[in-house]
C-alpha positions in Angstrom: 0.0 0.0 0.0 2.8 2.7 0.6 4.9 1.6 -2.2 1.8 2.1 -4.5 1.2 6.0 -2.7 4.8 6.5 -3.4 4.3 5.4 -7.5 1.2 8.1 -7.7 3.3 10.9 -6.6 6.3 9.9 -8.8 3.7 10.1 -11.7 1.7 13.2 -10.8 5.5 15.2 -10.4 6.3 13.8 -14.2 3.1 15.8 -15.2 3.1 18.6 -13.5 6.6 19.2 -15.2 5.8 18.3 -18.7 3.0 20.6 -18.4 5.3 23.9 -17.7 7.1 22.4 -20.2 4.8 22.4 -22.6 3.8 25.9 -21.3 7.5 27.4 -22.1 8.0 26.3 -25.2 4.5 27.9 -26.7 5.7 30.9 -24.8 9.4 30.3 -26.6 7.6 30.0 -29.9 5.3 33.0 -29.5 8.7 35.2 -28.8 10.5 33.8 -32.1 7.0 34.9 -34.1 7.4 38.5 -32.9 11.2 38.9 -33.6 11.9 37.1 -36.6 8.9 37.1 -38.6 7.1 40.1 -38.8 3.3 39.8 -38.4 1.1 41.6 -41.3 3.8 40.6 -44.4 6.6 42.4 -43.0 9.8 41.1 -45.1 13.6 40.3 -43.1 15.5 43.1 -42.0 17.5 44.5 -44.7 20.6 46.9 -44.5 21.8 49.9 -46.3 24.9 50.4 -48.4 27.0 52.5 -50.1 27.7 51.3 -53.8 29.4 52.2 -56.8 28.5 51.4 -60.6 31.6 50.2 -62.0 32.1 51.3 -65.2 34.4 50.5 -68.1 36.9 53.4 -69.0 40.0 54.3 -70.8 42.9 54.6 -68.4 46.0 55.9 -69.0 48.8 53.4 -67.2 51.9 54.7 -65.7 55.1 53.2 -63.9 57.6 54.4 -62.0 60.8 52.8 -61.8 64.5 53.5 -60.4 66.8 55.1 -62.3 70.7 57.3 -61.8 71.7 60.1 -63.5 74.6 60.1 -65.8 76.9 62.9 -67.5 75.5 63.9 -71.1 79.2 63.8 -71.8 82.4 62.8 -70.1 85.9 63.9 -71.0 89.2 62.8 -69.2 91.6 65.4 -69.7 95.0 63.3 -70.1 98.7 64.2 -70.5 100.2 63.7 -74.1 103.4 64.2 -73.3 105.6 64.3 -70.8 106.9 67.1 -68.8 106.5 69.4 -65.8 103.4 71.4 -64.7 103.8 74.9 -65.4 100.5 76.6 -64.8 97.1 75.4 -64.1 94.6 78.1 -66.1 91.1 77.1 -64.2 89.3 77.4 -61.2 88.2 73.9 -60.1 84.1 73.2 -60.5 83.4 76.1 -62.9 82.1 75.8 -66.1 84.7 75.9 -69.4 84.2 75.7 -72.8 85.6 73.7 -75.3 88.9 75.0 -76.8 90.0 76.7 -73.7 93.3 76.2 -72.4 93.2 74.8 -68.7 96.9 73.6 -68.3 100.5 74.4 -69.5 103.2 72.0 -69.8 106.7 72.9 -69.6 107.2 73.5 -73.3 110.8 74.4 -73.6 112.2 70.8 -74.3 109.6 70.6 -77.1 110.6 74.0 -78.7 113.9 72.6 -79.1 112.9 69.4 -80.4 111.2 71.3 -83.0 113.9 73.8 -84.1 116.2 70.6 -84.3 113.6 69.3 -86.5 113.4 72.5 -89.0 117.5 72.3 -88.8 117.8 69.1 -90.0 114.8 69.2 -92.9 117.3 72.4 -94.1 120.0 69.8 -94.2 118.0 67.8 -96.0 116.8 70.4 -98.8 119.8 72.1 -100.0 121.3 68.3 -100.1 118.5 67.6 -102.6 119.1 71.0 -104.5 122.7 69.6 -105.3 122.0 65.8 -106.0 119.2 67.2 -107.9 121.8 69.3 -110.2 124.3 66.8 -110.5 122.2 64.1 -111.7 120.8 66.7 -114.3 124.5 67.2 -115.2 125.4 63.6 -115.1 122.4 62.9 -118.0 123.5 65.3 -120.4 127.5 63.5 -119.6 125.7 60.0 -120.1 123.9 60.7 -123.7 127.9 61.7 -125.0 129.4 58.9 -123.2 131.6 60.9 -121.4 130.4 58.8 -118.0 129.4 55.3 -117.5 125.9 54.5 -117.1 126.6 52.9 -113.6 127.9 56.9 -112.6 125.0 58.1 -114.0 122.2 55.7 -112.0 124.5 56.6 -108.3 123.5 60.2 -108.8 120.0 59.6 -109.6 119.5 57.0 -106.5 121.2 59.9 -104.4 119.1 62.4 -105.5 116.1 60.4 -104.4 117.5 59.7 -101.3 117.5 62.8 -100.5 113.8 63.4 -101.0 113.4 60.7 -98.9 115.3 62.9 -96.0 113.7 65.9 -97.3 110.0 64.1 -96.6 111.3 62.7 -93.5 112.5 65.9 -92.4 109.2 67.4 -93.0 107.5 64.7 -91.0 109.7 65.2 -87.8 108.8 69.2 -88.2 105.1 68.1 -88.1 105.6 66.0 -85.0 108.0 68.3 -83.4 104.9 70.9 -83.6 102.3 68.8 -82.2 104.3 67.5 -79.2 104.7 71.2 -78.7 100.9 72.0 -79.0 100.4 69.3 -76.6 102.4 71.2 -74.2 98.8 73.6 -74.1 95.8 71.1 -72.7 93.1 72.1 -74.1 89.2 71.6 -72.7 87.7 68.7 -75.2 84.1 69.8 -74.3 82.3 72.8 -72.6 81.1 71.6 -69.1 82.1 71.5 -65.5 85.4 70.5 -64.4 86.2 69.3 -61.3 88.8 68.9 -59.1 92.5 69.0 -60.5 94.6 65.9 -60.0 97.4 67.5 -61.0 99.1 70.8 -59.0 101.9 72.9 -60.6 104.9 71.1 -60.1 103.7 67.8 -60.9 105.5 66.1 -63.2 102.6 64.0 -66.0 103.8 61.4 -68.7 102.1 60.1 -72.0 103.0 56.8 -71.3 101.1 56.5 -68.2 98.3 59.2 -69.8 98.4 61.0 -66.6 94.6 61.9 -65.9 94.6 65.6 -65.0 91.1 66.4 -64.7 87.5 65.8 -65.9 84.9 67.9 -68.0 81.4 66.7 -67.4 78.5 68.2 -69.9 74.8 67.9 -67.3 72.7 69.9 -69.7 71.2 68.0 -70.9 71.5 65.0 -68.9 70.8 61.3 -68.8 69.0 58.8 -66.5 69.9 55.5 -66.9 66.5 53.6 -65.9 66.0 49.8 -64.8 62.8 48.1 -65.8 62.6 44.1 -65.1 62.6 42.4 -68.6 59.3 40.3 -67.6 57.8 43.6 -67.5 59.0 44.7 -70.8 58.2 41.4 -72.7 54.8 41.9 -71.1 54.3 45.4 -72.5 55.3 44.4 -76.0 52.9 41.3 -76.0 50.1 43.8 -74.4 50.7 46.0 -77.4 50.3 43.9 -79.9 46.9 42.5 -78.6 45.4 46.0 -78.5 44.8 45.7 -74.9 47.4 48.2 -74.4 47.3 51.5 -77.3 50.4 54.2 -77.1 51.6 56.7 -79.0 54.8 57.3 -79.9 55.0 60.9 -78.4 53.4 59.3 -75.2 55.9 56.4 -75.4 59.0 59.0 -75.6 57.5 60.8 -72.5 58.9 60.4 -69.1 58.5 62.4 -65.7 60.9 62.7 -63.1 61.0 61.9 -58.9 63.9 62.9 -56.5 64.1 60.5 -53.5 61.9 62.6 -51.4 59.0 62.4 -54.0 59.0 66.4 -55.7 58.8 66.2 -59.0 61.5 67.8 -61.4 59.8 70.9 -63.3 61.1 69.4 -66.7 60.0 66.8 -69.0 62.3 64.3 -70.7 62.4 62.0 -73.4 62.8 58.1 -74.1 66.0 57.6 -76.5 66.4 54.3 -76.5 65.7 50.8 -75.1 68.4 48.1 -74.9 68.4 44.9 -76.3 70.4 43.2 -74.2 69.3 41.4 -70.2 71.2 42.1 -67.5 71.8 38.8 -66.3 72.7 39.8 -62.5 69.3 41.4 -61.8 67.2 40.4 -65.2 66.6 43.3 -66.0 67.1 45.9 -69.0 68.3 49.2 -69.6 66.2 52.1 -70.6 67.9 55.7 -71.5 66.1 59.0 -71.4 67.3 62.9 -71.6 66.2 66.0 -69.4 67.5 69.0 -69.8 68.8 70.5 -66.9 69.6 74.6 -67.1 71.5 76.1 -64.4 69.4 77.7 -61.5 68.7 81.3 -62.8 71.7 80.7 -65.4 74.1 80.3 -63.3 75.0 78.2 -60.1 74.5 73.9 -59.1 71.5 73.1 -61.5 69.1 70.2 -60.0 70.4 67.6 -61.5 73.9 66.0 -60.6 75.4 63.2 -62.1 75.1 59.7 -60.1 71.4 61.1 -58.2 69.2 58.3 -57.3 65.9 59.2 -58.8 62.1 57.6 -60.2 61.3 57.6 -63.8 58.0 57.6 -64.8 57.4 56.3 -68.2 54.0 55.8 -70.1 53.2 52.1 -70.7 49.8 52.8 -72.5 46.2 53.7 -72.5 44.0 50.8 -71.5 41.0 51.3 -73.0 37.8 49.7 -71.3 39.9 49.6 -67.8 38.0 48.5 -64.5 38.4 50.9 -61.2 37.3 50.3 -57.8 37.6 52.5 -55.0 40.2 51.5 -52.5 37.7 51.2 -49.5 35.8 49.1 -51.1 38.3 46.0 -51.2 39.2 43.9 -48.5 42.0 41.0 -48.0 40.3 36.9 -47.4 42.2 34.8 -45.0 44.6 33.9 -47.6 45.8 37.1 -48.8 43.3 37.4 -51.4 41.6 40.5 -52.9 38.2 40.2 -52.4 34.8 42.4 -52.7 31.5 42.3 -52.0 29.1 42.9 -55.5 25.2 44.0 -55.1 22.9 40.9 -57.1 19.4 39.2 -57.2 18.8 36.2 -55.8 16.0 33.6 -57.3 13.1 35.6 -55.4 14.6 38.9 -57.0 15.8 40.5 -53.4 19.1 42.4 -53.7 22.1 40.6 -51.5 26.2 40.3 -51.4 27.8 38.0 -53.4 32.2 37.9 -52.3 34.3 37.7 -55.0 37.7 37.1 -55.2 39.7 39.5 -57.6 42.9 39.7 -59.2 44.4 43.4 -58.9 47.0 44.3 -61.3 48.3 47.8 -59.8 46.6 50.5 -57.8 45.6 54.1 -59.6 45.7 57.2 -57.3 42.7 56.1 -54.4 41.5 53.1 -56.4 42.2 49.8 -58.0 42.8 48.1 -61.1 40.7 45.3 -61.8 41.8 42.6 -64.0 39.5 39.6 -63.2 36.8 39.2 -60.6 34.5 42.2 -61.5 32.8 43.6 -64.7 31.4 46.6 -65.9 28.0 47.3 -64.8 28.5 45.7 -61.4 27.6 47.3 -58.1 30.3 47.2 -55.5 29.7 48.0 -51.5 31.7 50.5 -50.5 30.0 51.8 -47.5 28.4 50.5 -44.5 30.7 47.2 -45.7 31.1 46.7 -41.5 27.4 45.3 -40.8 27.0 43.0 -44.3 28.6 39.8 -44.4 28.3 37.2 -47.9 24.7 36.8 -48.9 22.7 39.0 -46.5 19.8 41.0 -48.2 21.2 44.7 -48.2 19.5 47.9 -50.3 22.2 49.5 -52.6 22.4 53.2 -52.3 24.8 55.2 -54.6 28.1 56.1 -52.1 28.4 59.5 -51.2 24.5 59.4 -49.7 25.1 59.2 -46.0 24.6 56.1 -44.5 24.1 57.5 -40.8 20.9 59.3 -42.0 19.1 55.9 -43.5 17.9 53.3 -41.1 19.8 50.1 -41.1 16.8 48.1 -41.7 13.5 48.4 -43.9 10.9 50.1 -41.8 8.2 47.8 -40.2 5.1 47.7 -42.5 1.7 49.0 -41.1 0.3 46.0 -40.3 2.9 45.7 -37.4 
């Protein structure tokens, strides 16, 4: 009898608690109805966004690369002959002009030289004036046969031999002279010369082609610039599917960078592009000229031979290019480019799609899209904090302000 009292209240507990049970979860359903589904028709919650249209335009595509600065032209002024500094005719870092005399060379060994020459080429004429007469003599002696034939030939051969010394003579004048012109350095170009290697005193020889200074020209000047050939075979094959167009004034034209990123006033041209790799760094040589005037015509102009500086050349026009703003791509997990793109699902509601996109370079505040997005498209820019992959979301162009919309769609009447 107690065991079967004990049995009723075990089973009258078991229902009392299924009962609030039962009771909590109508109560549990009731809440979900009022939160997630709104009553009257209501649709889900749907956020605001900033988007922009992309749009396919023509883009012109630029690149800076590194580059030095080289002399227009170089000239080593050398000895060419030996001898003692005399005088030195220039104040070091100013600017001369070609055919100016910058050095004298002790000249007196060479003046002697040269009067030792004319001496001897003297010799040598009035020795020809006489073998010259006597072998005029000697054929009127042989046509009597008052001389032997063998006399006759000796005064010919001696009178040629003395031309011989006569054109020799002349030649040692000639080289008499330039030794002593050579005693005068001369500049080769107009430029600005440096420092002097050589002080008065100094003694300089041809052999060794003592370097006594050297004339730079700067204006113009040259930059030397280094493009990586994969980037240069790339250009070319761009060019020639047409999804690259250039001119060839906009090919030739190239902007200059100092270090510190002001840009030099003047324009420059492309000369050349060489042919041949570099096979330490794989890379290729590109050449262009500036001009480079003196500051107010005179003083240190801007550029200076050996400056490390960025070239911007012109690699082409792209002409149905793909810009996104900056803010409106993020990075995935693994490093990737990605964006979120405004579409319809099947019921025709507007939500995010993530796309993965490949960037080729970035253009002032936004960036190049090569793959991943297409004109027409509508990417989230704003708001891109509370939207994740796939949520319903109601475009609005960027530059509306978000702040001032609500972040969902207002409850219909019926609620």
């Amino acid at each position: 009898m107690k065991k079967t009292t004990t049995q009723r209240g075990i089973r009258a507990a078991i229902s009392v608690v299924s009962i609030l049970a039962a009771g909590a979860a109508m109560l549990g359903f009731s809440g979900c109805g009022k939160k997630g589904a709104p009553q009257g028709g209501g649709s889900a919650p749907v956020t605001a966004v900033g988007v922009v249209t992309l749009k396919a335009q023509p883009v012109t595509l630029r690149k800076k690369l590194p580059g030095r600065t080289s002399a227009f032209r170089v000239a080593e002024v050398r000895a060419r002959v030996n001898g003692i500094v005399l005088k030195r005719l220039f104040t070091e870092g100013e600017v001369v002009q070609e055919g100016r005399q910058l050095y004298q060379i002790d000249p007196a060994p060479y003046e002697a030289a040269l009067a030792s020459a004319r001496a001897t080429l003297a010799r040598s004429e009035a020795n020809l004036v006489s073998a010259k007469a006597q072998a005029g003599r000697y054929a009127e002696l042989a046509r009597d046969k008052a001389i032997s034939q063998q006399d006759y030939d000796n005064a010919v051969a001696q009178a040629k031999a003395f031309e011989a010394d006569v054109a020799a003579g002349k030649a040692a004048v000639v080289n008499a002279e330039i030794n002593l012109a050579y005693t005068k350095v001369y500049a080769p170009i107009s430029g600005r010369i440096g420092k002097s290697e050589v002080t008065e005193g100094a003694y300089v020889q041809a052999g060794a082609a003592t370097l006594m200074a050297v004339v730079q020209q700067i204006d113009p000047i040259y930059v030397d610039i280094v493009q990586p050939a994969g980037q240069v075979l790339k250009l070319e094959e761009d060019r020639k599917k047409g999804t690259l167009q250039i001119s060839p004034e906009d090919a030739a034209r190239v902007k200059l960078f100092f270090h510190d990123g002001r840009e030099y006033k003047l324009e420059g041209k492309l000369q050349f592009t060489d042919i041949t790799v570099e096979q330490s760094t794989s890379s290729i040589l590109l050449r262009a000229e500036f001009p480079n005037p003196n500051k107010d015509g005179g003083g240190v102009p801007d550029l200076l031979p050996g400056l490390f500086v960025r070239a911007e050349i012109v690699e082409g026009v792209s002409p149905n290019a793909v810009l996104v703003p900056q803010q409106g791509v993020s990075r995935s997990m693994k490093g990737d480019p990605t964006a979120l793109v405004v579409v319809k699902n099947d019921q025709g509601q507007d939500i995010t799609e993530l796309r993965i996109l490949k960037t080729e370079r970035t253009i002032a505040d936004h960036w190049l899209v090569t793959d991943g997005l297409k004109a027409g498209e509508q990417v989230v820019v704003e708001n891109l904090q509370r939207v994740r992959q796939g949520m319903p979301v109601k475009p609005v162009p960027a530059g509306q302000s978000i702040g001032s919309l609500p972040i969902t769609e207002p409850k219909t009447a019926a609620e």
